[in-house]
Each structure stands twice: as structure tokens, then as C-alpha cells.
N, C-alpha and C positions, 0 to 999 in steps of 0.2 A: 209542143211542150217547151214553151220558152221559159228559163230558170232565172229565180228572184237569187241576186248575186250578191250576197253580204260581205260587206270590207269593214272589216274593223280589228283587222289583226293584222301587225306589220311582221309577225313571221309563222311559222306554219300549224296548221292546227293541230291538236292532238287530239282531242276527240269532241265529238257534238252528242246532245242526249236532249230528246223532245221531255217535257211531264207530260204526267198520263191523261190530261184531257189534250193535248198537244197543241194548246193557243200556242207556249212559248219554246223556244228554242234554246239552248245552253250554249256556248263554246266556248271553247277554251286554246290556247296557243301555247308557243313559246315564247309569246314575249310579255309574261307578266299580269295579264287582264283576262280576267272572265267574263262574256259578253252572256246576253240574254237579249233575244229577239221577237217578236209578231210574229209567229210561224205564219200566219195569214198574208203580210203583203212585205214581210221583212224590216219593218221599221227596230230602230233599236230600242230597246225599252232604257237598258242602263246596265251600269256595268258591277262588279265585285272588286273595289283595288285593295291592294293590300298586301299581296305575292311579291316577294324578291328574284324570284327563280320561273322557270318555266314551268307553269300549271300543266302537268300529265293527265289528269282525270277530273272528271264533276259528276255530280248527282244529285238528283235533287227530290224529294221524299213523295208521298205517297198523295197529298193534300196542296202539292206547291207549296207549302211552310217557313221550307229550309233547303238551301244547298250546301253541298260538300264539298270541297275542291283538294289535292292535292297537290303536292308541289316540287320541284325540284328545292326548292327554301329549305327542307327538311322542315316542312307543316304541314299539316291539315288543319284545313278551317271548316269551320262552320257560319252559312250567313245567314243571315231573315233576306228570304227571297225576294221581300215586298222594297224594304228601304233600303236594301244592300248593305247592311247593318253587319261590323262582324261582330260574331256569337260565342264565339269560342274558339279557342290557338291550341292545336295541341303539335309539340314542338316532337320530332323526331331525331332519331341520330343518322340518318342518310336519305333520299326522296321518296318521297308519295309516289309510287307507280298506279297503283289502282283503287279506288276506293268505293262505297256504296252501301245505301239505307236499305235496311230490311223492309219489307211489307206493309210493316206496323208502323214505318220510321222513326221508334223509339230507339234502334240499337244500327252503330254503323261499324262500319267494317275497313280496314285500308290495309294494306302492304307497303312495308318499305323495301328498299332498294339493299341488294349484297354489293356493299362498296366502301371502301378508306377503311377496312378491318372490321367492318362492321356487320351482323347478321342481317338476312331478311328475316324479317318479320310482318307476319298476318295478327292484326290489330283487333280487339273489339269493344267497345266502349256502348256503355247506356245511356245517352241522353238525359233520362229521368233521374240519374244520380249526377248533379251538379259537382259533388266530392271528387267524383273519376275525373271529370274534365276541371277540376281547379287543381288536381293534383299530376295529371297528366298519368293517373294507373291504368293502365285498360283493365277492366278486368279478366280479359282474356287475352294471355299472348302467345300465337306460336310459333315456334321459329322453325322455320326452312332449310337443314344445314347446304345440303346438296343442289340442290338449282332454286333460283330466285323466281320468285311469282311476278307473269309479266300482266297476266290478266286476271279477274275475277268476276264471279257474280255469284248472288243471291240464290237458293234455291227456293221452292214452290210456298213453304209454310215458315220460313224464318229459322228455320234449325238446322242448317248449315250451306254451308257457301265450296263452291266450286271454284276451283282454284286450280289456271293454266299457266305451267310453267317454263321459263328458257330451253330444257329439254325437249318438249314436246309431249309431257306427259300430264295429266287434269287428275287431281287428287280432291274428296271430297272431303272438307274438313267437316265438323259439330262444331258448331257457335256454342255449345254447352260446357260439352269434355275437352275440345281444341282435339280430340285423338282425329286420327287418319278413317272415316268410314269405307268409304272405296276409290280404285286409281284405275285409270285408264289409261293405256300408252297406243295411241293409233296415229299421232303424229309422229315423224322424224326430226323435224326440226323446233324453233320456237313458236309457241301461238303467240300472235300478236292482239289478237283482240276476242272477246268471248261476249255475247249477247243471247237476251232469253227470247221467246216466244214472250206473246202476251199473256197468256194466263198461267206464263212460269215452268209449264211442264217442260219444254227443250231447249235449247241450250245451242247456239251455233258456232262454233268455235273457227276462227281464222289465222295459220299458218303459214311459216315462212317456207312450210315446204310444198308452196304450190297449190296447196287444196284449203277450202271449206269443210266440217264436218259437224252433221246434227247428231247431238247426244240425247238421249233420255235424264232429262236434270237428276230424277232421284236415283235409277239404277246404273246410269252412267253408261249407258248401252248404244252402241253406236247407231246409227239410223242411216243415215244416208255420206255420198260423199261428194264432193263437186271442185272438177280437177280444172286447171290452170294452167298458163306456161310462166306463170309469175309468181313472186311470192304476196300472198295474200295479206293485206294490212285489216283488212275490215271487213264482216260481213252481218246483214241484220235479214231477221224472219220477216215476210209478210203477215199484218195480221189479219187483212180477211181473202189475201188469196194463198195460195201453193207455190208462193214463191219466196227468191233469196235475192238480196243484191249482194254482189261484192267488188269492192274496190281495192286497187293495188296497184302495183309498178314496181319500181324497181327501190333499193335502199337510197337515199338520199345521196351517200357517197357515190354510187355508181353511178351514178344519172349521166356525166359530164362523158362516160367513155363509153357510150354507146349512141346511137342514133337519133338522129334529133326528130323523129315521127311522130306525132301528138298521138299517134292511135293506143299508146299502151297504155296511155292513162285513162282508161273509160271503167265507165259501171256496168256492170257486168251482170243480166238476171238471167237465174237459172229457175228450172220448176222443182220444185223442192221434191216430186214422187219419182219425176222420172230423171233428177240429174242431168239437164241437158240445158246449154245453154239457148237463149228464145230473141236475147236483146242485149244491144250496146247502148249507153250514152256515152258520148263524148264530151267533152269543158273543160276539165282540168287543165293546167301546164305545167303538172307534175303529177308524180305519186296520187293519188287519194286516199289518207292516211285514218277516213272514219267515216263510215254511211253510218242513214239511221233511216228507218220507217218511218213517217205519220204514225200514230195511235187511231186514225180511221181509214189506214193503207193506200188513200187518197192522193199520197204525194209522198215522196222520200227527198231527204236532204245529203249533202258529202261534202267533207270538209279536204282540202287538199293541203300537199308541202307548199302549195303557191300561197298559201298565208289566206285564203277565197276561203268563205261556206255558201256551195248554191243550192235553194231547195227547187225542185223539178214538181211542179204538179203533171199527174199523168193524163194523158188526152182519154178521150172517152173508151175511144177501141181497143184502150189497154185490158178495160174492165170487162170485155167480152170474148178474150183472148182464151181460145183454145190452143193445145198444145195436140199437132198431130200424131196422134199413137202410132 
């Protein structure tokens, strides 16, 4: 399993997202540039500039059409995937932490950041009404008083979005009403990252309190757990085995006063039934701060603090891999 090593961020990534036939590859950093790659042999296709601030999040729609980005700039943009074209600015009062198209990729979604006096807010805007994006109104906005949303995602059919917060607690909002449909508290700390299954039904939620945890996207229902001695930056579903990857380490701050062992920073797979870990990869020389699956579970990608995105195609005897009962 030799890994294709992408350099094209000179500081560390925040997160990577394949589209759904998974040619290309998304990332994004802190330093200002949205990249898009070959998932195939990692060539760079081209880039999105335009970002003041550190890009937190990207997305990109259903058809490869359009991506989304986030931004510490206080924006969210919009580009044409194809000429890196940008589409639309829509200016905020504090940073883009998460963002993301529905289904349909007519309607997105973003949270801003609780910071300088200002609320968070979960965003939602229609695409097909050019008025909302010339005038900067979402037509849905709901604000957050009590802890700020650090992750989100989309639920199964577009009518409402899951929403993980610095608490540790996942609240499912309505893309309609904006009301609160159902919450779930089974983390103790903050999630760091939240990812779906492929056909949307679950939900894998990654916290700073050590563990992995699969949701039920629409009832919110806890599934399974998968424990750690680290705090969890990233974890993504298998889509055609029973498996999870997760990547972590430690906060960026601590790194310096602890041990200089490269082994903390590996990818980590669990089997999704039975909770138990099966595999390490090692590469990083740091943190790995965002996996992601293939869309044909063929190969997975991670993006680290060392500013690296390597994608791993799996050797054969992955794909035959029993887990001993």
C-alpha cells in the first residue's frame, strides 16, 4: 500500500471530501487555497483562489457542478467546479466552520463561528433564488445561543441537517421550520468532525472525547462506539465494507510536550459490528486532522497538521479480510 502524497498546501489541512463518482479529490488548508486533485494518480487538476482567511470546510454538490468553501474571511463561496470560476460571495459576521449541499444541490447549508460578540449561526440559502445570494438573506437562519456548531451534515432526503456541537451534543435541525427536531448527548466533549454513510442513512460522528460514534441519521439513535486513547479529529464509513477509519492525535498545541513517537499519528480501522480495532496506518508527522473513503471503498485518503494529503489504495487482502469472531 504505497500512498500517492499530495503537496500543495503549505500549512495544515482542514478537511478533504472526494465527489460522488470519486475521480476528484477536494482540499482545503490553512493557508488560503482550495486544491482539487486526480483521485486516480494524484495529479493537480487546479485550484479555487480567492480566500483571505483559512478555508475550514468544502463541498461540493451532487453532479460535480459547484463547490462550496468556507472560510475563516467570514465567506462562503460558491465556484463552478469545472473553471474555478467564483459564483457567489456570501459575506458573514464571523467564520465558515462547516458547510454543505443537499442532495438535490439546490439548497446549502453553513454555520458560522460564536466569536467578537457575535452569534453562531446555521445558514440556509437556495441556490435557485439568485435574490437570496445577491442580497446575502438566507432564507433560513438559526441561531445557536448555547454552544457553537463545529460540524454538520445533511440528512437522508434534504429536510434537515445534523448538527455537532462544542458540547458534545448532535441536534437535528428542519431545513423548513429551522425548529430543533431531535438531540442527542452521548458525547462528553466536542465533535470534531461528523460524516454520512453513502446512501445517507448514518452518520459517524468524531470526538474530542476519545471515541467514534455511528448515529441513525434520521432517529438519532446511537449504533455503535469505537474507543481510543486520543482525541478523535476524523472518522469516515466504509462504503462497501463494515468498516471505519479514524484519524487523530493529539491538539496541535500539545504536540511539542509530549513524545516525539510518530506512532500516534496513524489511521486507525475499526469493524464497524464488532467495535474493535483490525489496522494501523502510519505517514503522518502529525495529527491527521480529516480521512475520507473512496466512493468505491477501494482506497481512502487523510489529510494531516503536516500541511500532506496522502491517498492509500488498499492491497488486495484487505478486500478478503475477515474479522475473527
Amino acid at each position: 500500500m504505497k500512498p500517492i502524497l499530495l503537496q500543495g498546501h503549505e500549512r495544515s489541512i482542514t478537511q478533504i471530501k472526494y465527489n460522488r463518482e470519486g475521480d476528484l479529490l477536494f482540499s482545503v488548508a490553512k493557508d488560503t487555497v482550495a486544491n482539487v486533485w486526480y483521485s486516480v494518480n494524484g495529479e493537480r487538476l487546479g485550484t479555487y483562489n480567492g480566500h483571505t482567511g483559512a478555508v475550514w470546510c468544502v463541498d461540493c454538490d451532487w453532479d460535480t457542478k459547484n463547490v462550496l468553501t468556507g472560510s475563516a474571511d467570514n465567506s462562503c463561496r460558491l465556484w463552478d467546479c469545472e473553471t474555478g470560476k467564483q459564483l457567489a460571495l456570501l459575506n458573514t459576521n464571523s467564520a465558515v466552520r462547516t458547510c454543505g449541499f443537499d442532495f438535490s444541490g439546490n439548497i446549502i447549508m453553513f454555520s458560522t463561528d460564536k466569536q467578537m460578540g457575535y452569534q453562531c449561526f446555521l445558514n440556509f440559502f437556495d441556490l435557485r433564488d439568485p435574490q437570496q445570494i445577491e442580497d446575502n438573506q438566507p432564507y433560513q437562519s438559526i441561531p445557536c445561543n448555547e454552544h457553537k456548531i463545529t460540524s454538520a451534515v445533511w440528512g437522508p432526503l434534504g429536510e434537515f441537517v445534523n448538527a455537532g456541537h462544542e458540547n458534545g451534543e448532535i441536534n437535528q435541525f428542519s431545513a423548513k421550520s429551522g425548529e430543533i427536531l431531535k438531540k442527542a448527548k452521548e458525547h462528553t466533549k466536542q465533535i470534531n468532525d461528523m460524516q454520512t454513510s453513502v446512501d445517507l442513512t448514518m452518520f459517524i460522528s468524531a470526538s474530542k472525547d476519545n471515541t467514534a460514534k455511528l448515529f441513525d441519521s434520521s432517529s438519532l439513535d446511537h449504533i455503535k462506539t469505537f474507543k481510543t486513547e486520543r482525541p478523535v479529529n476524523s472518522a469516515a464509513i466504509s462504503p462497501i465494507m463494515d468498516h471505519v477509519v479514524m484519524g487523530g492525535g493529539q491538539e496541535a498545541m500539545e504536540v511539542t510536550t509530549t513524545s516525539t513517537r510518530i506512532g500516534k499519528f496513524e489511521a486507525r480501522f475499526f469493524h464497524a459490528a464488532y467495535e474493535e480495532e483490525f489496522g494501523r496506518v502510519k505517514g503522518h508527522f502529525g495529527p491527521i486532522n480529516c480521512v475520507a473513503f473512496h466512493p468505491d471503498g477501494k482506497s481512502y485518503s487523510s489529510g494531516g497538521e503536516d500541511g500532506y494529503v496522502r491517498i492509500h489504495y488498499f492491497d488486495p487482502h484487505y478486500f478478503d479480510f475477515e474479522l475473527e469472531a
